[in-house]
N, C-alpha and C positions, 0 to 999 in steps of 0.2 A: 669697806673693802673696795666699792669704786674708788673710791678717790683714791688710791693707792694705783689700780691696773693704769686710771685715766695719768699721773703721774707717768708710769710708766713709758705710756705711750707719748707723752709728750719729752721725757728723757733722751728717749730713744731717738727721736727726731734731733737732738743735737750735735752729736758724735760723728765725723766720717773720715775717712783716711785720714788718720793724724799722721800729723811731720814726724811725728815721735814716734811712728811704725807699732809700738806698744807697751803700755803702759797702766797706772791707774790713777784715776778724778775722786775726790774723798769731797763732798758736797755737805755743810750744813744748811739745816732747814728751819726756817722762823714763820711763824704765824702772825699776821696782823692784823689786830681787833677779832678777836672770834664772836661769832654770835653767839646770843643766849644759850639757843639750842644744841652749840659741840661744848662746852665749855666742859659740860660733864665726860665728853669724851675727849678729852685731851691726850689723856694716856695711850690712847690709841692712834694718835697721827704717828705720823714717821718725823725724828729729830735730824736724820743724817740719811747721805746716799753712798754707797760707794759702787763705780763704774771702771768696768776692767773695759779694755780693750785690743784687739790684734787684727790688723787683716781688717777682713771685712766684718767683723764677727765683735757681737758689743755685751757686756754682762751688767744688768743694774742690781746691786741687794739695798733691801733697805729693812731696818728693823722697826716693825707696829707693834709693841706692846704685847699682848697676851699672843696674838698672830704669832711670833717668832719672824725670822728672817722669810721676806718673799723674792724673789727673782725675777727677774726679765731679761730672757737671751734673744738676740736677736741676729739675724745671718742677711746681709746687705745682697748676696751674692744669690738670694733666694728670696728674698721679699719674706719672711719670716720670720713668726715669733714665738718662743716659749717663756710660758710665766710660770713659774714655780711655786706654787702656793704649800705653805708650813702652820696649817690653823689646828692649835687644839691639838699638837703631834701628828697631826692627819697629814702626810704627803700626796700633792696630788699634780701633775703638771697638766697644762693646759696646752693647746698650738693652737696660733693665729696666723691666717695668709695675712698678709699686707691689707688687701680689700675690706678682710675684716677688721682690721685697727683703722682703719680709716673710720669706719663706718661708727665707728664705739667712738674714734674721737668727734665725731659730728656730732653723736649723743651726749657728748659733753663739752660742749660748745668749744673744741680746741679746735675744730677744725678751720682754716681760713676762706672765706668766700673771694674776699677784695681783701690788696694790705698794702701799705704804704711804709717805707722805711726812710729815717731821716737820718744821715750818718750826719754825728756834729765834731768838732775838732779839738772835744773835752779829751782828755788823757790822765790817767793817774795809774800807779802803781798797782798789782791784786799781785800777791803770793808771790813777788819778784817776775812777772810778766806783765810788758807793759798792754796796758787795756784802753779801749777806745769805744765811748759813747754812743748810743744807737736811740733814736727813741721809732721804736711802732704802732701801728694804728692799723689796726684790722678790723676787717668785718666776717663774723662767723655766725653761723645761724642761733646762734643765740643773743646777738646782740653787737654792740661796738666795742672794741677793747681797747686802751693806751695801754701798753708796757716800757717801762725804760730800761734798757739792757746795757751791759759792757760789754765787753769780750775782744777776746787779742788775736791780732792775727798772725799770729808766732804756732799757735793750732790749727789745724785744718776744722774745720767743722764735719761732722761724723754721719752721714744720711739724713741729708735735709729732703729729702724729695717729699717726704710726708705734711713738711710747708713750706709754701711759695716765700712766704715773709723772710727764714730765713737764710735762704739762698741768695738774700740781697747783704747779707753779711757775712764779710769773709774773714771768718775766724769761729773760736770757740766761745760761746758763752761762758763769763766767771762769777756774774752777775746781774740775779733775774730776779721775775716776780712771775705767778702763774695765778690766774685767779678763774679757779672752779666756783661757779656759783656763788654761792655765799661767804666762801672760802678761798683768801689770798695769802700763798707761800712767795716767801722770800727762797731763792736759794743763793747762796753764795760758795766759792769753792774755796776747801781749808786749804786743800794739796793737791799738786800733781809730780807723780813718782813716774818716770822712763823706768822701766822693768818686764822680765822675762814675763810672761804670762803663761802659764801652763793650759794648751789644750779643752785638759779635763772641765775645765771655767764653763766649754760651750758646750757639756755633753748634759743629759739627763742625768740623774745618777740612777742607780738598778732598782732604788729602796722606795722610789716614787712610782705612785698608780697614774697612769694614763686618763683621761676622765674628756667627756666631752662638757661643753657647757650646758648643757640640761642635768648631767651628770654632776657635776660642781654644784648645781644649785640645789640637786635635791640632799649631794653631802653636806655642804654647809647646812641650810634647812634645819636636820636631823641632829648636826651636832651643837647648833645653837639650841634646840629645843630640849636635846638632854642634858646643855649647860644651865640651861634656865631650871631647869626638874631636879636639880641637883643628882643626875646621874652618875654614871661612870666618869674618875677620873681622867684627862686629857693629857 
């Protein structure tokens, strides 16, 4: 379930006024080399993203296996986040200020201390927009990281302020790598559709419980435990 929110918040950090005013990014998602220890849980990473956007206001779902669909809304105009979490039928939405996704990405070493960007003069085609070569070198409290990215700058990039890194690249990422710990995702984008977005994308819905994060932890907690006991259906 981390890796999923920490996802999130790195997502989110791509996205900002796009040219295209609004639309939506259909992202597939690849793993490389898994270790011993997730191999068993495969079924539960996320294969694909899809990212709405309008305005200042950015929507990620992504589908994790038994999870169902989770969400992350995010309002640029407010430094705010809501994650939508769908485990076991259980709805439950969470909010985040800005300071506290900061601080989660720190906890999972996305966040940037020192970063370097090398823009190189490679170019090639992604989904009929032309793309251009970036490689990074950051330093995050967890360590050193390379990533090689593409990205066009035919899109604006979507609230970068959450990293410095990449603010030194003007365009949208089409093509990444994200590496949590032991765990490095490929993403690449399938599609980008210019289209109406409806509103309702950045609202709550009514059928979701409110929950703080001590409150999340003791409902997961609970429903993992009477998944394990073979309790009540979910």
């Amino acid at each position: 379930m981390i890796l999923i929110v920490g996802f999130f918040g790195f997502i989110q950090g791509l996205l900002a006024q796009v040219r295209l005013g609004e639309g939506k990014i259909i992202y597939d998602i690849t793993y490389d080399s898994l270790p011993a220890e997730l191999r068993s849980s495969q079924s539960y990473l996320a294969k694909d993203a899809v990212i709405y956007f309008k305005g200042n206001k950015s929507r990620t779902e992504m589908g994790v296996g038994p999870f169902g669909k989770n969400v992350t809304i995010s309002d640029q105009s407010t430094g705010s986040y809501t994650i939508l979490l769908n485990v076991f039928k259980k709805r439950m939405a969470l909010h985040k200020s800005d300071s506290e996704m900061q601080e989660f990405r720190k906890s999972m070493g996305l966040d940037t201390l020192q970063s370097e960007v090398e823009l190189t003069n490679e170019v090639k085609k992604i989904q009929g927009y032309q793309a251009k070569k970036a490689i990074i070198r950051r330093k995050t409290s967890k360590g050193i990281a390379v990533n090689e990215v593409w990205y066009t700058p035919d899109i604006q990039p979507f609230y970068v302020d959450q990293d410095p890194a990449l603010k030194k690249i003007d365009g949208m990422l089409l093509d990444f790598t994200i590496q949590q710990e032991k765990l490095k995702m490929r993403i690449r984008v399938r599609a980008v559709f210019p289209a109406p977005i409806d509103d309702s994308l950045f609202e709550v819905p009514d059928n979701y419980q409110h929950v703080t994060e001590a409150e999340l932890t003791r409902i997961m907690n609970l429903l993992l435990l009477e998944r394990n006991e073979g309790g009540a259906e979910y």
